[in-house]
N, C-alpha and C positions, 0 to 999 in steps of 0.2 A: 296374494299378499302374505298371506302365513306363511308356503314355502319359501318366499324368501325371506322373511323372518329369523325362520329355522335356518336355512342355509348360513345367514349371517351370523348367526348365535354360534353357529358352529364351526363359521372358520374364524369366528374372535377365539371361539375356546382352543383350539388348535394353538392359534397365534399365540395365543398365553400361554400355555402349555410349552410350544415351544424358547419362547421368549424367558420364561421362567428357567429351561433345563439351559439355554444358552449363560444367561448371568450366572447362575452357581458354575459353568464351565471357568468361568473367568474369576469370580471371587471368592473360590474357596480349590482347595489342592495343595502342595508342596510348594508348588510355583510362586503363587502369593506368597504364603509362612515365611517363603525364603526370602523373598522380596520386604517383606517388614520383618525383617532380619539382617537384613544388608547383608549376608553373606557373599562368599567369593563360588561361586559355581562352576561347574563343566556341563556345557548343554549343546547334545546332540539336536540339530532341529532343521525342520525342511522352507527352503523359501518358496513362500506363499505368494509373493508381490514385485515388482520390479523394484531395485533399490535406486533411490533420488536420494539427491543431492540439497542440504540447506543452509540456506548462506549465511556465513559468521556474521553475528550483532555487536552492536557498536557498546563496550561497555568501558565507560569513562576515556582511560587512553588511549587504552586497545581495542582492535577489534577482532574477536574472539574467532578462531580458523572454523568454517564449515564443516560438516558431518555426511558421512553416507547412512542412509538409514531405511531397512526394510521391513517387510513383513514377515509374521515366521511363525512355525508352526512347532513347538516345543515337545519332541518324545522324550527324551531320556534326559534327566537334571541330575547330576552329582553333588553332591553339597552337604554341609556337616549336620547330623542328625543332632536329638535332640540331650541323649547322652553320650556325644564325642564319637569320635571316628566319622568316615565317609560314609552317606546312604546314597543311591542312587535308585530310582522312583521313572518307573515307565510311565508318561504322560501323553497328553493328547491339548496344548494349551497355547493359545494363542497370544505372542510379543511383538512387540517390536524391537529390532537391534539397532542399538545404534553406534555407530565407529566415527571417531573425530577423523578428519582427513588430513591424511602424511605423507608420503610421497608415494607409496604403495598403497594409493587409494583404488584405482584404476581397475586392481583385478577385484576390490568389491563392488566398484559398479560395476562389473562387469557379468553378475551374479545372475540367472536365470530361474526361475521360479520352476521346480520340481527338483532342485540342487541340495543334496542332502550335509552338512557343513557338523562339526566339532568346533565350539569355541572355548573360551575359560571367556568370563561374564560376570558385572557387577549386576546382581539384579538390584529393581528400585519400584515400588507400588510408582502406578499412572497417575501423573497429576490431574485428577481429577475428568471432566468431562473433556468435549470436542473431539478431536480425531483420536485418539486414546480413549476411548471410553469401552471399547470393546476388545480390550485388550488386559492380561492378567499380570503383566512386567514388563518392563523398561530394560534392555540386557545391554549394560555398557562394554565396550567389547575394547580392553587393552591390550597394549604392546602393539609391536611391529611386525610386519610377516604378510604376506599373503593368506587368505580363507584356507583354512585347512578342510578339505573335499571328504567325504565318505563315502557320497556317489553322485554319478555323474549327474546332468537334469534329462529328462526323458527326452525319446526323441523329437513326439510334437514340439517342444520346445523349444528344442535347438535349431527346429527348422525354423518356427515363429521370431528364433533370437536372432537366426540368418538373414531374415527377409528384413528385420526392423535395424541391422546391423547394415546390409546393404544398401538401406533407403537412405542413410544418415550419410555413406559413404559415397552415395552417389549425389547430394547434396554439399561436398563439402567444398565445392568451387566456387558457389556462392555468395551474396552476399551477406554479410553479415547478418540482418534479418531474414532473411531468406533459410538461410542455413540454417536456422533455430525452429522460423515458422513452419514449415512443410512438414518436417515430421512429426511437429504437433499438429496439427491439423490433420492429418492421414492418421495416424494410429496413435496421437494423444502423447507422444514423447516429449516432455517441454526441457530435456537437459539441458537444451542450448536454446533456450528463448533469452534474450536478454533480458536484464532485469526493469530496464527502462520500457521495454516494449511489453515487459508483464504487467508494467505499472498502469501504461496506457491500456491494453486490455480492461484490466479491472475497472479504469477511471469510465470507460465507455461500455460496462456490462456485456463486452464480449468474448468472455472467458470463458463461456460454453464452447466456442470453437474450439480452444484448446482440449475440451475435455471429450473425445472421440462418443458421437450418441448417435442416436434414431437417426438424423439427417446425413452420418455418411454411409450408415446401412440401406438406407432408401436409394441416396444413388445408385449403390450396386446395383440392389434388386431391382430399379428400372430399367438401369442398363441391361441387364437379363429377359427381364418378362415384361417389362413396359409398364406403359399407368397399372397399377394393379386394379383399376374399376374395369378395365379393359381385357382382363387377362382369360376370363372366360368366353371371351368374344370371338367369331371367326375372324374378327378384323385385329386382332392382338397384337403388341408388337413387341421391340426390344429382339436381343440375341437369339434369343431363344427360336423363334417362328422362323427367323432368317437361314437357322441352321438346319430345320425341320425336327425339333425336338416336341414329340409331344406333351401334353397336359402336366401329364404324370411326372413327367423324366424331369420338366421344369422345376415342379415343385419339387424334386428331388434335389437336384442341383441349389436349386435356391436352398433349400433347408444346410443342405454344404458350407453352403457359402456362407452363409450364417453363421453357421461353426465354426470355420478357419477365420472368418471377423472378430470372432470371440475369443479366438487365441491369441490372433496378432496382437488386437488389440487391448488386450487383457481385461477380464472379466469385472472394472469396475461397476458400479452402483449405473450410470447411465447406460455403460454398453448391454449389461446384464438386462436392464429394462426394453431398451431397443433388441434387441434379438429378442426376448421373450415375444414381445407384441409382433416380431416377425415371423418365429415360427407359426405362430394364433393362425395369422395372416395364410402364410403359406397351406398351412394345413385344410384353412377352409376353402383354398384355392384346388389344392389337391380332393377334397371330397364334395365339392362340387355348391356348397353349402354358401347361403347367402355371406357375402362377406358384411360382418360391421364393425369400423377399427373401434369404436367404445366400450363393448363390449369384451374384444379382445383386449384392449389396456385393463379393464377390470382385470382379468382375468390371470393375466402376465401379474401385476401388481401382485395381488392375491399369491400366486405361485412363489413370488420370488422373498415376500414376506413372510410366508410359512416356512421355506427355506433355510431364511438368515433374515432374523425379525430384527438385526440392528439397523438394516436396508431402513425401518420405517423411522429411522431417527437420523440418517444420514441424509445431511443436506444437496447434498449432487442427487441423490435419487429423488427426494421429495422437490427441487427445480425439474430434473426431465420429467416426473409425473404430472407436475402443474402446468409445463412448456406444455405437452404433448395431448391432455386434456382441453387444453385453452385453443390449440390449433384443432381439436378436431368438434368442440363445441360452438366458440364465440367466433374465432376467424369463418368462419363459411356465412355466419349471420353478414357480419360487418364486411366483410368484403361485397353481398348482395346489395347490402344499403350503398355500397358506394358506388358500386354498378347503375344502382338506380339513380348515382347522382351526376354519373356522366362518365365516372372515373372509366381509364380500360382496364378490361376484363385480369390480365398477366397483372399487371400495376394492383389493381381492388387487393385481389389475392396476396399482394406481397406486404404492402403497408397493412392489410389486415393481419396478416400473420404475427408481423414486427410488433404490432399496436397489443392485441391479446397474448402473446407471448410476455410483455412486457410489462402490463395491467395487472397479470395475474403473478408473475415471478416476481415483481419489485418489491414487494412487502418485505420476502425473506430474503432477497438481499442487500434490502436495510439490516436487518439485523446482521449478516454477515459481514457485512462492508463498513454501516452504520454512515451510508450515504445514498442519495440520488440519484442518478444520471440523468441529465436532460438533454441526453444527445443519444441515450442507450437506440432509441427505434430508427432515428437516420440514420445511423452508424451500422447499425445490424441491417438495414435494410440495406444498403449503399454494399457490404460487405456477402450478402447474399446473392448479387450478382456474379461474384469472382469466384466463391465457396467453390460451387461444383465444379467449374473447369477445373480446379486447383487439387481438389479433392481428386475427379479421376486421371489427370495426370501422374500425380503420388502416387496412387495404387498401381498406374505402370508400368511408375518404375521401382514401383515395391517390387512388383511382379517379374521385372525382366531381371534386376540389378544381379541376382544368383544365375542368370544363364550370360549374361553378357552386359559389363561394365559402361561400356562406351554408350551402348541406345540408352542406358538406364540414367546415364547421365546428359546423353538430347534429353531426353523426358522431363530430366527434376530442371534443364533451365530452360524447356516451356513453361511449365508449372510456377518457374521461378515468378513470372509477371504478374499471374494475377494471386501470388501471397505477394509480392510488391505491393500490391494495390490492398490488400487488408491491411499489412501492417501500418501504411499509408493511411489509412482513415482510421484507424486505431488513431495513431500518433496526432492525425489531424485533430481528431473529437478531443483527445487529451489536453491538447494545448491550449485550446478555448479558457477563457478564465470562469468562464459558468458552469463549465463543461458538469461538473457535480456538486450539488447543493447535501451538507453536512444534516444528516439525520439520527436520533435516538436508534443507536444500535440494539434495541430490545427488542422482545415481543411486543409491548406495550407501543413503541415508536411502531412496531410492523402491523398494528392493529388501527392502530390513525393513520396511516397511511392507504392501506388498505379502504378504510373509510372516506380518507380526501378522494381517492379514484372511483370509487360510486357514486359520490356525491358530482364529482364531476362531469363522470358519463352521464348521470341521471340529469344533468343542469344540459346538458348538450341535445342530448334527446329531449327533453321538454321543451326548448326553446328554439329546437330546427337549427341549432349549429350550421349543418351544411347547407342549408335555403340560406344563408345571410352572407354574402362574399363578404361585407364590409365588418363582421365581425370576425369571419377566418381570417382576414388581413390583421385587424387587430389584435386576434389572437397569438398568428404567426410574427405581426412587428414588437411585440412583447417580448416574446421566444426570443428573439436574435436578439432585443436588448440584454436577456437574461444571461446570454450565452456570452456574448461579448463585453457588457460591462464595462461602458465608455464610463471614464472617470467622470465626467463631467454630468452627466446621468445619475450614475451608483453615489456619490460623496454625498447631497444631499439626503438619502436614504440610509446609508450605514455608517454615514461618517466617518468612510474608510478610502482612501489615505487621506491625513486630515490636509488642505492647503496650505501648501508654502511648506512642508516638511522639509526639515535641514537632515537628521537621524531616523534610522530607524533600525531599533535592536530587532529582529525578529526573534517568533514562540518556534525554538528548532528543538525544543526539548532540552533533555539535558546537553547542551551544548553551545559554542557561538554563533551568531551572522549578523553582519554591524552593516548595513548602509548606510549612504553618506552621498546626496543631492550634491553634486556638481552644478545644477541650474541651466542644465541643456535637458528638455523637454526627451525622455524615455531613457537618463543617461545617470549612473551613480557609481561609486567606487565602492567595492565589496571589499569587507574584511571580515576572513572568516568566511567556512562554507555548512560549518551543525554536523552531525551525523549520518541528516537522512537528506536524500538527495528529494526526496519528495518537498519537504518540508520546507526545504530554502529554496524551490523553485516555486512552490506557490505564495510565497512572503513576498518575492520579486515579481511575479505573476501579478500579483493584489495592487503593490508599488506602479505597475507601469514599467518599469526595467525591463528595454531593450539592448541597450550596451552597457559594457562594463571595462572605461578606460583601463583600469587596474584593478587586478585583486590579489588583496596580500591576504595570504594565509601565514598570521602570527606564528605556528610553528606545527608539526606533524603527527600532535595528537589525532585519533578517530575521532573524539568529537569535533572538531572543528575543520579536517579537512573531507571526513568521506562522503561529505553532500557537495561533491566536484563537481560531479556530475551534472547534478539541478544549479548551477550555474551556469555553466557551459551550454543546456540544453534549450538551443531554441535563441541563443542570445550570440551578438559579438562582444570576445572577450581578446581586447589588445597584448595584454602582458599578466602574465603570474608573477607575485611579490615573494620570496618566501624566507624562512629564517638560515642562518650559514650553520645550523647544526641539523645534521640529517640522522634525525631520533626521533622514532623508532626505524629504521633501516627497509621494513618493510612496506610502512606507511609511508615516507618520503618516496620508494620508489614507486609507489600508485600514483602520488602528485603528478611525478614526472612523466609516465605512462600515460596517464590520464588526456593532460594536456598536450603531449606531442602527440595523441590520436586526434587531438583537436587542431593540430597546428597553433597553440599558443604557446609562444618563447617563457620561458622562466626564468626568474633571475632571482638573487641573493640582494636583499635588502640590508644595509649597515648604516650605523649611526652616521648622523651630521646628513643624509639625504633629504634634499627637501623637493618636492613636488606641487604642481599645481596643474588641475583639471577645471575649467569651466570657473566659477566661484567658489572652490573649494581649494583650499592648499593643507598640506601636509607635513611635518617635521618628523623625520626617522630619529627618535631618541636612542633605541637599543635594540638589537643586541651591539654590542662592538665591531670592528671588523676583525676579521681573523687573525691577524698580526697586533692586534692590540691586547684588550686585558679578557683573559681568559674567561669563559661562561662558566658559574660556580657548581660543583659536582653534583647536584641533583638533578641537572641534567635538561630534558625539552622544553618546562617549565620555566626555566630561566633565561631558555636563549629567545621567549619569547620577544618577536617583533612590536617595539611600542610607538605609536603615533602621537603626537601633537597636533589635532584638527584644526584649523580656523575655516568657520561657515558665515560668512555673511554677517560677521558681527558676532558670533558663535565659538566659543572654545570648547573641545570634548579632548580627552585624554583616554587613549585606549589602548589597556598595559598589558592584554593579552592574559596567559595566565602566570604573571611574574610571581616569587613568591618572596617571599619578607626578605632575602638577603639579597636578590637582586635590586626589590625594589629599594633597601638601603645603598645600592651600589648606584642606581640611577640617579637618587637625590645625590648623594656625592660629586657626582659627575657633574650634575644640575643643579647645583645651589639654588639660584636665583629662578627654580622653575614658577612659571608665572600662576595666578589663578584664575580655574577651570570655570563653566558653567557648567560641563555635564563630564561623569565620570562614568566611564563603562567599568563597574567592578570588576576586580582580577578577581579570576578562577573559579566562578561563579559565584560569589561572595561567601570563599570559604572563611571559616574560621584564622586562618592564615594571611595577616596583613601589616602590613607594617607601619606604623600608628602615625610616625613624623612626616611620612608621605601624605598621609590624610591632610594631617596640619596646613603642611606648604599649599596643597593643590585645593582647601576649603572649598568642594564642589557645592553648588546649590542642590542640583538633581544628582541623582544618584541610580543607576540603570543596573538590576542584577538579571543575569542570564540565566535561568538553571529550570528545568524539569519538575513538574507536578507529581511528588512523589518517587521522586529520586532516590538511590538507597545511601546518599554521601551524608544526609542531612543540610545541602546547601539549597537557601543559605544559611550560614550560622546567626544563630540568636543573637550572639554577642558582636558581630559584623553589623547586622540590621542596627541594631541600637548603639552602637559606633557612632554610625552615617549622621544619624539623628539625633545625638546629642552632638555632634558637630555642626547644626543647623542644617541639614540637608535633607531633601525629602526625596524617599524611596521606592522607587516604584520597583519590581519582579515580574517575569515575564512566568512563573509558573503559577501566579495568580489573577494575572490581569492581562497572561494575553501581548500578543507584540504590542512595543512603546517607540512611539512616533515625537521625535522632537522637534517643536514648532517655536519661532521665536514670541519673543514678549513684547510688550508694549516699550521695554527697557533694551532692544535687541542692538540698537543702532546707538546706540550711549557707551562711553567706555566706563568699566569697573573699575571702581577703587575708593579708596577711601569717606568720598562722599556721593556716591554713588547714591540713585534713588531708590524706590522700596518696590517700586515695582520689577518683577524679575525680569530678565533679558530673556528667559528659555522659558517655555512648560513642555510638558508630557500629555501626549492623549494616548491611552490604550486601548487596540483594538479589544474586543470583544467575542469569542467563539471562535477561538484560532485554535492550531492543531493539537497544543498539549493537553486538551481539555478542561482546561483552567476552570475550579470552581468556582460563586460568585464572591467579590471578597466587599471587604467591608468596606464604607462608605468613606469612613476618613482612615486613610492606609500611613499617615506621620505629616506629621505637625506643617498648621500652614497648606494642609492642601484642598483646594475645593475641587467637587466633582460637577461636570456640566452634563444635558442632555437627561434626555427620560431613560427609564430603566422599567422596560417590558417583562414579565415573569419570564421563566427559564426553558428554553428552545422556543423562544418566540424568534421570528423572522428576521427582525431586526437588530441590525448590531449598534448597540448604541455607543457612545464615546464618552471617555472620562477623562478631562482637563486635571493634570495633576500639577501643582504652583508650586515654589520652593517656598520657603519662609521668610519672613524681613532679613533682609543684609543684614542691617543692624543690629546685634544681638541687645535684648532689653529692652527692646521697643515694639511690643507685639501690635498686630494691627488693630484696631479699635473696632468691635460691631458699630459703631456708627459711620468708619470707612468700608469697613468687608461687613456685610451681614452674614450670621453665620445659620445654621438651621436650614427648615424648608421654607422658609421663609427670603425673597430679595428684595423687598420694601424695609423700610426700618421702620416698621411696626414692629410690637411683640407679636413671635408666632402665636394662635391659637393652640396647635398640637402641642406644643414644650413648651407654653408659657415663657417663652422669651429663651430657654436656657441652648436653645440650638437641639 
């Protein structure tokens, strides 16, 4: 016990030691000073890293062009000293560069890690922690040109760039998935994963495939030397014995092959761990010495942290150390017990693995993800049948592709079938409406989580789980409710979607997406697709939307068309709507792209068009047609698409993002425009509106679009209290969450003049939807009551809040002896507020 005491005393002080000279490497030197300086530089520097690709974000109209960006290792910085002129400073400092991408992107990803490069360079301090945190500047890299080279990349390298150059190339006949999967999944390349099949990865926690570890080194090595429990054995098997290679030579080879895995597939945080724990392996194979893989992952771990102690904050490493600990402690247990419960032997081993892989990694990524998966262990289990054929096919044709093109391309489209089938159960698990349950993305969330799974294992095991088939059934018909989430089930419990919805704005952030019930069972008209393709696929997810007779996309901002995609995904969509100005030029042509990859026709929406779907009809208000009165110069915003809704008794008006001179040229047009029940605020209820439109259209509800924390300020202050002193009550979707329009008691009555007081529309908002909407206050503008219980904050349930418009009547407010107001709905006085509400 003391030695090891001591021993552990003494590779913490190491670790500190080194840990401490590494952070002075990064926070202090020329390199920082000049970076909180914002100076303009010249920096000789060598690539450290493969450079990737990341994909422009969606900011208000635009969406911002993707960057190439690598790793780098910084010698020589020229840059202004601190009494003028040029100094230039031999350094040793680790950045990251980054290059917006222009047409001459190509030759920098095409960048090899030992490639020694001259750039000129904004430097800029790290924002702070996560993948940057071990890194001493930001080096933004301007102008146009090609990399200017200093020296070549070594030659390991260029053979490692060959093979991973040839893999790609011999995949490119492919299908679309296919062609992106296989060389992620061989050597960890994701350039070309789609973004949708990234998305389903991560939805189903199986994003470790992509990230090259332990499990495609182990393939090799057995294809080599066999079970490695076996390897000392006269009966040993794998390449090796067939060839008659002895003991030694094996472990030789093996130890090789190790190495050239560690090249190809570059020396990240999991690969680094898997080789280490392989040499361990190999070595105690070559000296004859009891093998024990626990030991060796100590070991490895230890090594690879004294090394480069950021390893022990990098979340890829601390997942393979927890994967690969949990498979060599808890999986052998739990697959025995299921052995003894009848399970087969191939099968125990596989769900155990999946189960303790999954037990032990969930925690942390919750906090990465800051969700659940409740399909992560079928999924990964389902997907570990295909892994290995897929994985040694790939290395095949990694292997043949530099001697001969054509075999290397049979290989990548056998291989092609079973990543067919991951990406297939990817996409499968993804589409589930259960598929991930929304978690506290903290340590604090990853620490209760963490706790609900002991508690649960520990409930399982004390109560013989497996002795009770009629509870694993229950357990399991739970599951699939969870996962599927038949409306008819779910509505009672989260009040989500509430019955008989006519609207529903969804939380797409800062951006649009407007549904609109046609009253065919899985069917609604979309307007508006938000920014994020995730975002308005799980709105429609939540809805029930299976078809989508029409969707007009009002006009070609980023925010409201670049979530195409999650409409289109998984759904039939008959017709695209869209506006007759194609602004911004770039954005219109993704529309177009988008949808003819889909086969849906696109068409030009203009005024006087009128439409009807199921019990839903439509009025094209504006823009004009092209031959009429010109769209006013400020351009996309005006040529927005505007609707006239009638639902069932229901009017909504939805003006897209018109701004004040249009919508003075629409009332023009439309004098006698009639009055609304629900008005989807234009432009996210900027600041920007046009006061006589309010007047005509006197909406009861009032629906604003816009992002938690937006940097526009919408909506505006002086918007909100508009709506509101025009009698109208206001709900926002960056406080409360998507808002579901459901009729009133007054739905089927017509408006006007003598109208009753009860409203024809209310608002229910969902609850814990994607913008992360804080809790907001209880009465949110005049006249509105909230219904249903309200459970402290990440509680399970999502409750529903009834938002009412105010009496038609102005001057006649409702009486607490018709509406009681408070916590109180007896017309007593409350006890808590003595009657005052």
């Amino acid at each position: 016990m003391a030695v090891t005491a001591a021993a552990a005393l003494l590779a913490g002080s190491f670790a500190g030691g080194a840990a401490g000279l590494h952070a002075a490497d990064v926070r202090r030197g020329p390199v920082p000073e000049l970076a909180a300086r914002g100076a303009s530089v010249t920096v000789e520097l060598t690539v450290t890293g493969d450079p990737f690709r990341t994909r422009g974000a969606v900011h208000g109209s635009q969406q911002t062009p993707g960057a190439v960006m690598f790793r780098a290792e910084a010698t020589r910085v020229t840059g202004p000293g601190e009494g003028g002129g040029r100094v230039t400073h031999r350094v040793r400092t680790p950045v990251l560069v980054v290059r917006q991408e222009t047409g001459d992107s190509a030759a920098w990803r095409g960048l090899l890690p030992s490639t020694r490069l001259r750039v000129r360079a904004e430097p800029a301090p790290p924002a702070g922690g996560g993948p940057v945190r071990d890194i001493a500047a930001l080096l933004r890299v301007r102008g146009e040109g090609a990399p200017h080279l200093v020296r070549e990349p070594s030659a390991a390298q260029r053979t490692a760039g060959k093979l991973r150059a040839g893999l790609r190339d011999a995949s490119d006949g492919l299908g679309r998935d296919e062609r992106g999967l296989l060389p992620g999944l061989v050597v960890g390349d994701t350039s070309r994963v789609p973004a949708d099949l990234e998305a389903a990865f991560r939805a189903t926690d199986m994003t470790h495939l992509l990230a090259v570890s332990g499990s495609n080194l182990m393939i090799l090595l057995v294809l080599l030397i066999g079970p490695p429990g076996r390897a000392q054995l006269v009966e040993r098997r794998g390449l090796a014995p067939r060839l008659g290679l002895s003991l030694r030579t094996t472990a030789v080879l093996a130890a090789l092959l190790t190495l050239g895995f560690v090249l190809v597939c570059r020396p990240d945080a999991s690969v680094l761990r898997a080789a280490a724990c392989g040499l361990v392996t190999v070595l105690a194979i070559a000296t004859g010495r009891r093998r024990s893989l626990l030991p060796a992952l100590a070991a490895a771990v230890l090594a690879l942290v004294l090394y480069d102690p950021w390893l022990a904050a990098d979340f890829g490493f601390l997942l393979s150390v927890l994967a690969t600990g949990s498979l060599l402690t808890l999986a052998p247990r739990w697959s025995r017990t299921l052995r003894r419960r009848g399970v087969p032997g191939r099968l125990a081993e596989l769900l155990a693995a999946a189960a303790a892989a999954q037990a032990v990694c969930a925690p942390v990524v919750a906090v990465l993800a800051a969700h659940v998966s409740l399909v992560a262990v079928p999924c990964n289990l389902l997907a570990e049948l295909v892994v290995a054929p897929a994985t040694v096919l790939g290395f095949a044709a990694l292997a043949v592709a530099p001697l001969a093109a054509a075999p290397a391309e049979w290989l990548a489209r056998l291989a092609s079938w079973p990543v067919s089938g991951v990406a297939g159960i990817a996409r499968t698990g993804a589409a589930l409406p259960g598929s991930e349950v929304a978690w506290p993305g903290s340590w604090t969330g990853a620490l209760l989580l963490a706790l609900l799974t002991a508690l649960t294992l520990y409930l399982a095991v004390r109560v013989r789980l497996l002795c009770h088939p009629w509870w694993c059934a229950l357990c399991a018909s739970l599951l699939l409710v969870a996962l599927a989430r038949p409306v008819p089930l779910v509505r009672p419990l989260t009040g989500w979607p509430p019955a008989g919805w006519r609207a529903v704005v969804c939380d797409v952030g800062q951006g649009d997406a407007t549904v609109l019930a046609t009253g065919r069972k899985g069917e609604a008209v979309v307007v508006d697709a938000g920014p994020e393709p995730e975002a308005v696929d799980g709105c429609l997810r939540r809805l029930g939307v299976t078809a989508v007779p029409v969707l007009v996309l009002t006009h070609f901002h980023a925010d409201h068309v670049t979530g195409l995609p999650g409409v289109l995904k998984g759904r039939t969509v008959a017709e695209v709507r869209t506006t007759t100005l194609d602004e911004p030029p770039g954005q219109a042509e993704f529309v177009r792209r988008t949808a003819r990859a889909a086969g849906v026709p696109v068409a030009e929406a203009v005024a006087g068009e009128r439409q009807r779907s199921g019990g839903l009809s439509w009025e094209v208000l504006w823009p004009p047609a092209p031959d009429g009165a010109p769209v006013p110069p400020s351009g996309a915003n005006d040529a927005s698409v505007t609707l006239l809704v009638r639902s069932s008794g229901l009017s909504l008006f939805l003006p897209g993002d018109l701004e004040p001179e249009s919508q003075r040229r629409l009332l023009t047009a439309y004098p006698e425009l009639p009055r609304v029940d629900v008005l989807k605020v234009a432009h996210h209820g900027s600041a920007y509106q046009y006061p006589r439109l309010l007047r005509q259209l006197r909406p009861r509800v009032a629906l604003i679009s816009s992002g938690a924390g937006n940097p526009y300020g919408h909506p505006a202050p002086r918007t909100v209290t508009a709506f509101r002193d025009a009698g109208a009550a206001v709900a926002r979707t960056d406080r409360q969450g998507a808002l579901a329009v459901v009729p009133g008691r007054g739905a089927a009555r017509p408006s006007g003049p003598g109208e009753p007081d009860d409203a024809p529309a209310a608002v229910v908002a969902e609850r814990g939807t994607s913008s992360g909407a804080r809790r907001p206050a209880r009465r949110v503008g005049p006249g509105v009551r909230l219904r249903g219980r309200f459970p402290p904050a990440g509680g399970s349930r999502s409750p529903r809040r009834r938002v009412r418009p105010p009496p038609s009547r102005p001057g006649r407010p409702r009486s607490a002896s018709r509406r009681p107001t408070g916590c109180c709905r007896s017309r007593r006085p409350c006890r808590r507020t003595g009657g005052r509400g």
